[in-house]
C-alpha positions, 0 to 999 in steps of 0.5 A, a space after each residue: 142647353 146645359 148637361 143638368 136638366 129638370 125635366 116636365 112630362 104631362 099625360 093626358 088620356 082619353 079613354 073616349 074620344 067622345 066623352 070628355 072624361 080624361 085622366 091627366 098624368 105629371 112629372 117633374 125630375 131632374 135629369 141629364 141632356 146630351 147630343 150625339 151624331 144629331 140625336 138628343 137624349 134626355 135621361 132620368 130615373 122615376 120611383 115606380 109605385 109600391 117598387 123598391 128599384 128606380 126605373 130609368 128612363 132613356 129619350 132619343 128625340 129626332 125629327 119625326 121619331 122619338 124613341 123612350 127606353 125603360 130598365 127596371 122593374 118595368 121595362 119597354 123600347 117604344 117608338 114614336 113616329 109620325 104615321 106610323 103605328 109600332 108595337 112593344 112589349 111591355 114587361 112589368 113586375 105583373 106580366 106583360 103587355 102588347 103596346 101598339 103606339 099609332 102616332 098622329 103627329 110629332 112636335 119637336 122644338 129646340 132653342 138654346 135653353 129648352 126642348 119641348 115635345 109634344 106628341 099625339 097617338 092612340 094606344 092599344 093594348 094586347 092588340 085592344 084600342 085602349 085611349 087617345 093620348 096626349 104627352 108633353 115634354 119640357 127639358 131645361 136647365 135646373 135653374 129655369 126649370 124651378 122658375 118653370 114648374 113651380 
């Protein structure tokens, strides 16, 4: 995969499992690609609403894990992992907030032009189940990404 990137990030919350009431959440940027010592790393930068300053947001993508940074005015480590539930704070311009990621399953695929990730978790919030999430992340070159997401 080349080093420039577009890159698709699709949210979708269930606030109750139950209902079929969801709230969907999508991104496209453009972003940079690299691998090192077998982890991937996808990079990019986002507006965050009514913030002057850009937050950047970091991906580490192994096998069973996968971790995602953010700096600027909100800024969070949270970690993805199979079975496995993982607590962050997450500070943002408004206070922070206790995030627990209890992850049910990891999707990672790789091919010569993209990755994809899909993960499945419930989030809590200050120690409260909030929603069961869905996301999905699609990385490719920029010039497949304007055929792929437009």
């Amino acid at each position: 995969m080349t080093k420039d990137i577009l890159i698709s990030i699709k949210g979708l919350q269930f606030e109750d499992p139950a209902s079929k009431h969801h709230e969907n959440v999508e991104l496209i940027v453009p972003g940079t690609y690299y691998e090192k010592n077998g982890t991937k790393y996808l990079i990019y930068e986002e507006d965050a609403e009514g913030m002057p300053e850009k937050i950047r947001t970091m991906m580490k993508l192994r096998p069973e894990r996968v971790e995602l940074s953010k700096t600027g005015a909100m800024a969070v480590s949270m970690v993805f992992e199979k079975g496995q539930k993982n607590l962050s704070r997450y500070n943002t311009p408004f206070g922070g907030l206790m995030v627990g990621l209890d992850t049910t399953d990891i999707d990672i695929a790789e091919n010569e032009d993209d990755i994809s990730v899909n993960i499945i978790y419930h989030l809590d919030l200050n120690y409260e189940y909030f929603a069961d999430c869905r996301v999905s992340i699609k990385a490719c070159s920029k010039e497949m990404g304007q055929t792929m997401f437009t």
